[in-house]
N, C-alpha and C positions, 0 to 999 in steps of 0.2 A: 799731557805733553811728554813725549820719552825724548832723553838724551840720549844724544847721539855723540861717538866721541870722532874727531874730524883733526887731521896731519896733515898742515899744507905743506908742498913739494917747494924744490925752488926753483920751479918755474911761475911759482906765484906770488913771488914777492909782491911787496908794491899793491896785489888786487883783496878790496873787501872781502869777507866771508860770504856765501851763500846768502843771501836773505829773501824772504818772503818780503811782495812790494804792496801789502796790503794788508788790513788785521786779519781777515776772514781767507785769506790766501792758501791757495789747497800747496802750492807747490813754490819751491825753492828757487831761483835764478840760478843757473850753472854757466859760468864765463869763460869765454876761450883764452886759456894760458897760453898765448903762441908770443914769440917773441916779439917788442915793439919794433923792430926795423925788420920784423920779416912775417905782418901778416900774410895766411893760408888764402888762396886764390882758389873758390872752391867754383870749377869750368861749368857751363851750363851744361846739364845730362846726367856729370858724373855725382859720385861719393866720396866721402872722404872719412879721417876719423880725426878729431879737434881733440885735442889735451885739457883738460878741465883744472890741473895743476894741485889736486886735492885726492885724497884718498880718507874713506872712511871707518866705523868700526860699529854696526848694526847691532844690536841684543839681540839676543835669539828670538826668534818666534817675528823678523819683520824684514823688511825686505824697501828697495830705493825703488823707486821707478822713475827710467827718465823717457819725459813726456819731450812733444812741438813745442814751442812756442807758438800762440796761436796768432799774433801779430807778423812774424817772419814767414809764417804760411802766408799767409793772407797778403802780404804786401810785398813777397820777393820768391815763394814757390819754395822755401826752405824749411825741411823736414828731416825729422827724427825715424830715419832707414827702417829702422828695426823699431819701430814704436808699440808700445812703450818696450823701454830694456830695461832687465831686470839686472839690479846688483844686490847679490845675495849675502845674506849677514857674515858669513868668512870669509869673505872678497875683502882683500885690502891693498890692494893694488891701485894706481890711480884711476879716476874716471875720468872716462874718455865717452865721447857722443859722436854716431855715427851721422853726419847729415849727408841729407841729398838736396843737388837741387836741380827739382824741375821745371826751373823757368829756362827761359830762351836768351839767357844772359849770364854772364859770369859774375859770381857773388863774391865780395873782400869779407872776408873774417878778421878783425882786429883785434888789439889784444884790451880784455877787458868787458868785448861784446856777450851780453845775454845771448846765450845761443839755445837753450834749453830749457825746462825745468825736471826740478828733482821732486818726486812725491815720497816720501816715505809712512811705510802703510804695514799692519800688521797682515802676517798669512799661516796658515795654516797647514800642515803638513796631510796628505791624507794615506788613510789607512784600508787598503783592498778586502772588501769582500765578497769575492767569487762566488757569484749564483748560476744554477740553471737558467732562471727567469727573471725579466726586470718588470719592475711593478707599470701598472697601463698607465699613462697620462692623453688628455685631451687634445694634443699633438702627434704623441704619436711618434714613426719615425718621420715627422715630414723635416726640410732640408730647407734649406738655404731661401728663404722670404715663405718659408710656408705660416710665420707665425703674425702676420700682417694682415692689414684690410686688404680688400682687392678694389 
């Protein structure tokens, strides 16, 4: 388990910590910090960015990711724009989650709603080594569903 050190804003008063809603839970709950007399009206079509009211502090070598919610796709067309987005370990700025929605209806965001989840994962940095030639494999250059049955 790595510690994560976590500064809420004061647009979050009042809201629990992030929490995982299960033991085995890959990812975090992130809540929209909008204020309580002016939930965000996110229109059918468009985007928006929701205020999550918390800002983090990552160790080196790992990285957030924030994921859908797979419940809010599934039941209202409401996704994570940019999925997943990355917040990188010297980001300490608040986080903030880009949704869309593409359903045929206008979605209310209130304050407090799970609107996302946070995964946090380690990654690795990589290191270039420029060749003439890249070793064969049994793909190949093949492209986009070339690695499928038919």
């Amino acid at each position: 388990m790595v510690k994560v050190r976590i500064q809420t804003l004061e647009n979050y008063i009042n809201l629990p910590l992030p929490q995982y809603q299960s033991e085995q839970a890959a990812g975090l709950d992130l809540l929209a910090a909008v204020p309580e007399q002016q939930p965000v009206v996110l229109a059918a079509g468009t985007w928006g960015t929701i205020p999550c009211g918390i800002a983090i502090e990552l160790p080196c070598g790992y990285e957030a990711q924030v994921r859908p919610r797979s419940g809010l796709a599934l039941k209202n067309g409401i996704t994570v724009l940019n999925a997943p987005g990355t917040i990188d370990a010297d980001y300490r700025g608040e986080i903030q989650v880009i949704l869309i929605n593409h359903s045929k209806q206008d979605f209310l965001i209130e304050r407090g709603m799970r609107i996302a989840q946070m995964v946090i994962a380690p990654v690795d940095q990589a290191e270039w080594q420029e060749v003439e030639q890249l070793n064969s494999s049994q793909r190949g250059a093949g492209g986009f569903g070339s690695s499928g049955l038919k």
